[in-house]
C-alpha positions as CSV (number, residue, x, y, z in Angstrom):
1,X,0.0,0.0,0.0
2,X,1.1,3.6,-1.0
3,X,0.4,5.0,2.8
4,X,2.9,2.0,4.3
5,X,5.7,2.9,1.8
6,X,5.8,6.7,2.0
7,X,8.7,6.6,4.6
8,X,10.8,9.3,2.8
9,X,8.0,12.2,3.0
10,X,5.6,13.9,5.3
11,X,2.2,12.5,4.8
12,X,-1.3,12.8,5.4
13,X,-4.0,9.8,5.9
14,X,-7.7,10.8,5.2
15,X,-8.9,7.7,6.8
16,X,-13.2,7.0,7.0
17,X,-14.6,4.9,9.9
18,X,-13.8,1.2,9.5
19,X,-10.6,1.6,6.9
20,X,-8.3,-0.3,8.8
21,X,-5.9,2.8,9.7
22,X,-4.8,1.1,13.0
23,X,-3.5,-1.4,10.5
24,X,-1.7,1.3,8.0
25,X,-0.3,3.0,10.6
26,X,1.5,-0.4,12.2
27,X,2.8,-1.6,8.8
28,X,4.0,2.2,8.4
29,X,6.1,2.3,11.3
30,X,7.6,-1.4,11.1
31,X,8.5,-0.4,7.8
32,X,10.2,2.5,8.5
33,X,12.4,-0.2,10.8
34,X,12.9,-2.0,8.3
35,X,13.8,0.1,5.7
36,X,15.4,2.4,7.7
37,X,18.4,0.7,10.2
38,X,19.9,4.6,11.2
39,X,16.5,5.0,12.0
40,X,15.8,3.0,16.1
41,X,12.8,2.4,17.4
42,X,13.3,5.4,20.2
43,X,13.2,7.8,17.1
44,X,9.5,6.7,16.5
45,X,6.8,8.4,18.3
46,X,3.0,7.9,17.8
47,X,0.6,9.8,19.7
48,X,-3.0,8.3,20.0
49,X,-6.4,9.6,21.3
50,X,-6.7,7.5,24.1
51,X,-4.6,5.0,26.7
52,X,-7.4,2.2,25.0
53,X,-6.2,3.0,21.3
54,X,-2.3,3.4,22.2
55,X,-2.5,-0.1,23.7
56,X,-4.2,-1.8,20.7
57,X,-1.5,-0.3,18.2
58,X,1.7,-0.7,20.8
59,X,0.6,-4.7,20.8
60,X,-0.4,-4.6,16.9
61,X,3.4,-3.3,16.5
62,X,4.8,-5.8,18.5
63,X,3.4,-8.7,16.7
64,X,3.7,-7.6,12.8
65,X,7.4,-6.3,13.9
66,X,8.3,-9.8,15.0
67,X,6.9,-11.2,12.5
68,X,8.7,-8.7,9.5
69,X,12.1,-8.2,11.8
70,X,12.3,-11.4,13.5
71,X,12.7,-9.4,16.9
72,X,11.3,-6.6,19.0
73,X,14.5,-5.6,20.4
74,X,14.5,-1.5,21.2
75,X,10.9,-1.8,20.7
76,X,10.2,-0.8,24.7
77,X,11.8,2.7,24.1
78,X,9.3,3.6,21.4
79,X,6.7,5.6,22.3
80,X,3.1,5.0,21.3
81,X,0.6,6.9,23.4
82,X,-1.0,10.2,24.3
83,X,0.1,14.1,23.7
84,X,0.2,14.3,27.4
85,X,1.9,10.9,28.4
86,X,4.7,12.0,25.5
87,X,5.7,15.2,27.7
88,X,5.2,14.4,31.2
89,X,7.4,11.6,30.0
90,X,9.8,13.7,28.4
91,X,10.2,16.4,30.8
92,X,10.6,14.1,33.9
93,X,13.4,12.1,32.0
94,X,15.3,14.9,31.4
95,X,14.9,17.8,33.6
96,X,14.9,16.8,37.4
97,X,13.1,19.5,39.2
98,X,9.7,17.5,37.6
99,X,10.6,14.7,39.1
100,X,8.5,15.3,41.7
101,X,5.5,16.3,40.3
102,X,2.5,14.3,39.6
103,X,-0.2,14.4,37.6
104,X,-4.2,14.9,39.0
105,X,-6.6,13.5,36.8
106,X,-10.5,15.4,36.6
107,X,-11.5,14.6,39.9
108,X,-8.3,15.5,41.7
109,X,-8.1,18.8,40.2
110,X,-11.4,19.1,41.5
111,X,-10.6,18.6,44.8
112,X,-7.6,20.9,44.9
113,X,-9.5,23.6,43.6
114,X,-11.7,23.4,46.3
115,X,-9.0,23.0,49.1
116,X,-7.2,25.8,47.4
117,X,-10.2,27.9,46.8
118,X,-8.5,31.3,47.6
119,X,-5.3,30.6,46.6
120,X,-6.1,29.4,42.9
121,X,-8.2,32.3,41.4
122,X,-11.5,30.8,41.8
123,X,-12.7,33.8,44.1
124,X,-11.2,36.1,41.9
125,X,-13.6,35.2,39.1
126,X,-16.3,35.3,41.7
127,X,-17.0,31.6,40.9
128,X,-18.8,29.7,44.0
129,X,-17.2,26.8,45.6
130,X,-18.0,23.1,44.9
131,X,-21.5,24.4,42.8
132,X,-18.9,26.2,40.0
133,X,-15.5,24.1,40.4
134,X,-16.5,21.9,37.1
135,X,-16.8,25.3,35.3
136,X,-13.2,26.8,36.8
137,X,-11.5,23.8,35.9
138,X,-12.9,23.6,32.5
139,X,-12.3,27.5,32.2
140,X,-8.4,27.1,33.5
141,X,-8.0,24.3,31.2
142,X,-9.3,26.2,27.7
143,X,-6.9,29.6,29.0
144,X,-3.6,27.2,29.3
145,X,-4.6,25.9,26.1
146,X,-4.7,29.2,24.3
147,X,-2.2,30.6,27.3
148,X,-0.5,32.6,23.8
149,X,-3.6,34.6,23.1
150,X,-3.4,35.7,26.9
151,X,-3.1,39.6,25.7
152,X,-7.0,39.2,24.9
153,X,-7.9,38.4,28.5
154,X,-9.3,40.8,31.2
155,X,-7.2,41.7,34.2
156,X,-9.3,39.9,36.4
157,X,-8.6,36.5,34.3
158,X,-5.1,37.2,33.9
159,X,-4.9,37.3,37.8
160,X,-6.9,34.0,38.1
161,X,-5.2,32.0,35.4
162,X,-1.4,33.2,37.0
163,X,-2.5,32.5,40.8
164,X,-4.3,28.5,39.4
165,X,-0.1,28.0,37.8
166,X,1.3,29.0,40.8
167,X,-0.4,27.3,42.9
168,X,0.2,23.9,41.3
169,X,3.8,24.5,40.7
170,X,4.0,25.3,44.4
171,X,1.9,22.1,45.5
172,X,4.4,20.4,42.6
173,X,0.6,19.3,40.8
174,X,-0.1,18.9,37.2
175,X,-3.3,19.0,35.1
176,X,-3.3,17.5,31.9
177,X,-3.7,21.3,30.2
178,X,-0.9,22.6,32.1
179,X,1.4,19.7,31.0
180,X,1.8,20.7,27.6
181,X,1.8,24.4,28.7
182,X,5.0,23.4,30.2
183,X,6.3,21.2,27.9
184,X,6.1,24.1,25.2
185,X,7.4,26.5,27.2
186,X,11.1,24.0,28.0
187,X,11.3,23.6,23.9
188,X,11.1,27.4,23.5
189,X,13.2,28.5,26.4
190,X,15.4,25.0,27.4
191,X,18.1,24.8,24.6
192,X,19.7,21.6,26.5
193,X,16.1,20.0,26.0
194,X,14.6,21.2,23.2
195,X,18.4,19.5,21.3
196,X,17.5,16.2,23.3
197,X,13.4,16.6,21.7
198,X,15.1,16.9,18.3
199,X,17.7,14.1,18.5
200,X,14.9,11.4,19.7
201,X,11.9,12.1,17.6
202,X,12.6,11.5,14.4
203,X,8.8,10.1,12.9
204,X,6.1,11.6,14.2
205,X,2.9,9.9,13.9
206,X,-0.5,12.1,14.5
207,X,-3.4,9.6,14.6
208,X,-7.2,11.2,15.2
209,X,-5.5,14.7,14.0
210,X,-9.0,16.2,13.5
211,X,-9.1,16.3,17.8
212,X,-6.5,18.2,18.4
213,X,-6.5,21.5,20.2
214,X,-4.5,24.8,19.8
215,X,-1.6,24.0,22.3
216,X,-1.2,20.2,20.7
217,X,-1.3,21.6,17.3
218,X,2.0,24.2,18.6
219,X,3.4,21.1,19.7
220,X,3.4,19.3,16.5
221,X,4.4,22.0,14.6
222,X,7.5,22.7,17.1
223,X,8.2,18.9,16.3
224,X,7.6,18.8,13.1
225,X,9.9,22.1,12.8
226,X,12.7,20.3,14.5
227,X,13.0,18.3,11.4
228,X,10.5,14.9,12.5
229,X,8.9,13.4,9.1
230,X,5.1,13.8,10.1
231,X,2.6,11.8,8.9
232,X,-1.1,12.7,10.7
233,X,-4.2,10.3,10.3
234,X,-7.9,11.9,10.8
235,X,-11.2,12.1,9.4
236,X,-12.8,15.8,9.1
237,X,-16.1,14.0,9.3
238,X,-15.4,12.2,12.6
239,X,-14.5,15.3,15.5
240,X,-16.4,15.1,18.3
241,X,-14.8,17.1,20.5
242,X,-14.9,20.7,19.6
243,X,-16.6,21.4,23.0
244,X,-13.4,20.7,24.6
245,X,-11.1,22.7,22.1
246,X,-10.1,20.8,19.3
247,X,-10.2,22.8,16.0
248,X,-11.2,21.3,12.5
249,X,-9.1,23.7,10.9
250,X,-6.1,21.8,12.1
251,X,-7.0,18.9,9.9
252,X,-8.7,21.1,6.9
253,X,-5.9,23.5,6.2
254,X,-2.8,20.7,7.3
255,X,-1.8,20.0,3.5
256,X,-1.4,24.1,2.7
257,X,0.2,24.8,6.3
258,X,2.5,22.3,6.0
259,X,3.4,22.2,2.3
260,X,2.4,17.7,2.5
261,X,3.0,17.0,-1.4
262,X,1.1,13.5,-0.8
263,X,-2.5,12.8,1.3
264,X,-4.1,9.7,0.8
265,X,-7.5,8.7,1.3
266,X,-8.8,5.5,2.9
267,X,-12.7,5.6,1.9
268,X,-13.7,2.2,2.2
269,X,-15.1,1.5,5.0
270,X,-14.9,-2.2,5.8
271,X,-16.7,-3.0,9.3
272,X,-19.9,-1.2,8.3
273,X,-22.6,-2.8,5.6
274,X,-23.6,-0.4,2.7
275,X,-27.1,0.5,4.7
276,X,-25.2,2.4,7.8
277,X,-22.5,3.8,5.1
278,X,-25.5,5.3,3.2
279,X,-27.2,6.9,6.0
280,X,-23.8,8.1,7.4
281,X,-23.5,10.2,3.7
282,X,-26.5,11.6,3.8
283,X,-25.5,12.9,7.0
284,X,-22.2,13.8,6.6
285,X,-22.4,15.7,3.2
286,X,-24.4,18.4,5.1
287,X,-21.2,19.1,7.3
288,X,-19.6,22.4,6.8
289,X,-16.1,22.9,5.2
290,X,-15.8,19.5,4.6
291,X,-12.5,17.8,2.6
292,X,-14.1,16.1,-0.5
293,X,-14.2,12.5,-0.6
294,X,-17.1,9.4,-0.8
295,X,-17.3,6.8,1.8
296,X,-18.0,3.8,0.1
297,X,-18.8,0.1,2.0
298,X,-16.8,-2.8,2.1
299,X,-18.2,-5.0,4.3
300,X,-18.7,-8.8,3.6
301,X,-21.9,-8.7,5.4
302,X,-24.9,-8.2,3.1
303,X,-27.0,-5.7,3.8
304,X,-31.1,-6.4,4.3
305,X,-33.7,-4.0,3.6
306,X,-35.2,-3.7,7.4
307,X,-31.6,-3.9,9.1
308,X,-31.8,-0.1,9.9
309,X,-34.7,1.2,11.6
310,X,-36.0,4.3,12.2
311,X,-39.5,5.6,14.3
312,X,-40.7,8.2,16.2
313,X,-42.8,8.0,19.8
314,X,-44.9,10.2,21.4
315,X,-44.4,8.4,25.1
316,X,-40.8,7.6,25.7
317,X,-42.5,4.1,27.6
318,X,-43.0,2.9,23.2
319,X,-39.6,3.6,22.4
320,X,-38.5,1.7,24.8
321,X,-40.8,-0.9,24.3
322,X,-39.2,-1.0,20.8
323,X,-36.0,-1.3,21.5
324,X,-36.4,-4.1,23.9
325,X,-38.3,-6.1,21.4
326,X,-36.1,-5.5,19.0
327,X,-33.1,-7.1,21.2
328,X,-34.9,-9.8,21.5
329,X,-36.0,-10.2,17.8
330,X,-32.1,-10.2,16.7
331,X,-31.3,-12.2,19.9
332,X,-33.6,-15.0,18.3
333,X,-32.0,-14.6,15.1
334,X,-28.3,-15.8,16.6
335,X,-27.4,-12.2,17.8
336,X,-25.0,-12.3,20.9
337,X,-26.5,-10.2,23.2
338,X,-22.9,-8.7,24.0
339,X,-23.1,-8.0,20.1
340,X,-25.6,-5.4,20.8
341,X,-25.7,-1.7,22.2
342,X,-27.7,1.4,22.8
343,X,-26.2,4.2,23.0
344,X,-28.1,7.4,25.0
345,X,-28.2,11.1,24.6
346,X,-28.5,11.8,28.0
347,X,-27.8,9.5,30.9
348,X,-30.1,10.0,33.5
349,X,-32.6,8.1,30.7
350,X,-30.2,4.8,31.6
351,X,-32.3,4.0,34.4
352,X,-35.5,3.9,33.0
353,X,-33.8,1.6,29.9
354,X,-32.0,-0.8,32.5
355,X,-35.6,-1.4,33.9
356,X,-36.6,-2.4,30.4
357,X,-34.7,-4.7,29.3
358,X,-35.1,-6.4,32.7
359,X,-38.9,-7.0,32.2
360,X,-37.8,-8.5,29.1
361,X,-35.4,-10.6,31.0
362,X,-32.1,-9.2,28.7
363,X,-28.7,-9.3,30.4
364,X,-27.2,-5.9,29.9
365,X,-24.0,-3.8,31.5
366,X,-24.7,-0.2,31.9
367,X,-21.3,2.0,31.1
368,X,-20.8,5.6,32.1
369,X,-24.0,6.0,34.6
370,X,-23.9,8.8,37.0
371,X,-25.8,7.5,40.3
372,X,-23.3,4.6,40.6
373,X,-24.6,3.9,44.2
374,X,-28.2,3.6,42.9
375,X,-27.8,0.9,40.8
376,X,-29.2,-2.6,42.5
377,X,-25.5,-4.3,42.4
378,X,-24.3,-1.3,44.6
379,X,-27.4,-1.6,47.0
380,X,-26.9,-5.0,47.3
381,X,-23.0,-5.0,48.0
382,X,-24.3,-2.6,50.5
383,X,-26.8,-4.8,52.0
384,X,-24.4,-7.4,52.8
385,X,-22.5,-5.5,54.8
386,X,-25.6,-4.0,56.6
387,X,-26.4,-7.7,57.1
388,X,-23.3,-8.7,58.7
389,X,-23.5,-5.7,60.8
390,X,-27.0,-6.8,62.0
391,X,-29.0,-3.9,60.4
392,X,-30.7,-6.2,58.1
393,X,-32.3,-9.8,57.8
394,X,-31.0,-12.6,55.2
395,X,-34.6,-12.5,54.4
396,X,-34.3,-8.7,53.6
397,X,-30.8,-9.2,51.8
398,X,-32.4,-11.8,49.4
399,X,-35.0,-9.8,48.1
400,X,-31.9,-6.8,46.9
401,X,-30.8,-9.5,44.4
């Protein structure tokens, strides 16, 4: 395939759901191994959307290298992972006063905002305590993101944004935002480290390029500036998460910006039948500023008028209704159960769902619910111990199951 021998260029992959990029990217970067032997794996980097996504190519790397090379020797000191993983890595490793930092995730941040409540800026902005801290975080986390364009902010968020820094470099704390803050900030004023960045990362490999924000886009131009062959994957079609910063125009504008003589598209989309490919068209060509290309199906599975669906219900009790009796309809066909899944708009409607499909007597797992000590597995964990403490009856304790 073109995409796995362009080694010698920057390139970028148009890829459509279902094209196998996780695939083209692997072959890609063994190749370059192979093809390459100045070239070790440490050189290689590969930055991934998620922990989940990183793991599935690290391991798809592993195998197809053994299997091409005949070894995976130097293959632990590649890095395939997040943005933020890459630089927390990179500035503990070489500069020591990080060291000692650690990273919070969303709910720790949380909870040092509120501990730190007048030492972080959070009064300053007038925000209230505990009802406003998901706000404040979300608020700090956008400024460090566009921390350059910080000429444009109000006094009063100036003060706020310097006095949330300071207060996690005193308390030695990072959020993820603030990671890459710092991690552009070495490169532009650490020569010692920004000549250690350019030695090691010689590929650079972008993959769901359409997500990224303004502060990862600096970063992959500062890379890609240091002389690292880029190759970015992404679908314009596919962002989802402009809400939390990422700009479209990254991916939309990449081939002019970055003068990339060669983009490929991967427009067959193998895992979906031609019925879910059409619908997504129609819905996709109504997408502004969109890149030009056809998604066409590839999918072994024929596709049957009646396999998509679509009604509308006055009482949310018939929907439901429906989708229940349609489970069980595909279920009688030879549909594994764990082969199904329906996906919400808003959570708090789980509940009434869950109940459902239990009339029906279909086994389910709920994912991403919010009242995690409602659900009947949590009130019965909590039973038991309310039963060995003497609070409740085995008779009682039965009946939560």
């Amino acid at each position: 395939m073109e995409a796995v021998k362009t080694i010698d260029e920057d390139l970028e992959i148009i890829a459509c759901a279902g094209a196998g990029k996780t695939g083209v990217v692997t072959r890609r970067i063994v190749n370059i191994l192979a093809s390459k032997p100045e070239i070790l794996p440490e050189n290689i980097v590969a930055f991934t959307f998620t922990k989940r996504a990183a793991e599935e190519l690290k391991n798809r790397i592993y195998d197809y290298g053994k299997a091409v090379l005949g070894h995976t020797r130097g293959f632990a000191h590649m890095y395939v992972g997040t943005i933020h993983g890459f630089c927390i890595k990179m500035l503990q490793e070489n500069i020591p006063e990080f060291q000692k930092f650690s990273v919070m995730d969303e709910i720790h941040t949380k909870l040092f905002v509120e501990r730190f409540y007048e030492e972080c800026g959070m009064q300053d902005l007038d925000m209230r305590k505990y009802t406003e801290t998901s706000l404040f975080v979300s608020v700090m986390s956008i400024l460090n993101e566009n921390w350059f364009e910080k000429d444009k902010w109000d006094a009063k968020t100036q003060l706020a944004f310097e006095k949330y820094q300071s207060k996690l470099y005193e308390e030695k704390k990072f959020d993820y935002s603030l990671i890459l803050r710092e991690m552009i900030y070495q490169l532009e004023t650490n020569e010692k480290f920004a000549d250690k960045i350019e030695e090691k990362v010689r590929y650079l490999t972008v993959d769901e390029y359409q997500d990224t924000n303004p502060v990862q886009e600096k970063l992959i131009r500062m890379l890609k500036d240091f002389g690292a062959n880029i190759c970015v994957v992404g679908d314009d079609d596919q962002t989802i998460y402009q809400f939390r910063g990422s700009d479209t125009k990254n991916i939309l504008t990449f081939k002019e910006r970055y003068n990339i003589q060669k983009n490929l598209f991967l427009d067959t989309n193998y895992r979906s039948t031609e019925g879910i490919v059409d619908v997504a068209r129609r819905v996709i060509l109504y997408n502004d500023n969109r890149l030009t290309k056809t998604m066409q199906s590839g999918c072994l599975v024929k596709y049957d008028i009646g396999d998509i669906a679509y009604a509308e219900y006055k009482e949310s009790e018939e929907e439901f209704d429906f989708i229940a009796n349609r489970i069980v309809k595909l279920h009688s066909v030879g549909v594994h159960y764990s082969e199904m899944a329906v996906l919400l708009r808003k959570r708090k409607i789980s509940s009434m769902i869950a109940e459902k499909l239990e009339e029906y007597h279909i086994p389910f797992v709920v994912e991403g619910i919010n009242d995690l000590f409602g659900t009947k597995e949590c009130q019965a964990a909590k039973g038991i111990y309310d039963y060995l403490n003497g609070e409740v009856s085995s008779t009682d304790l039965f009946k939560m199951w």
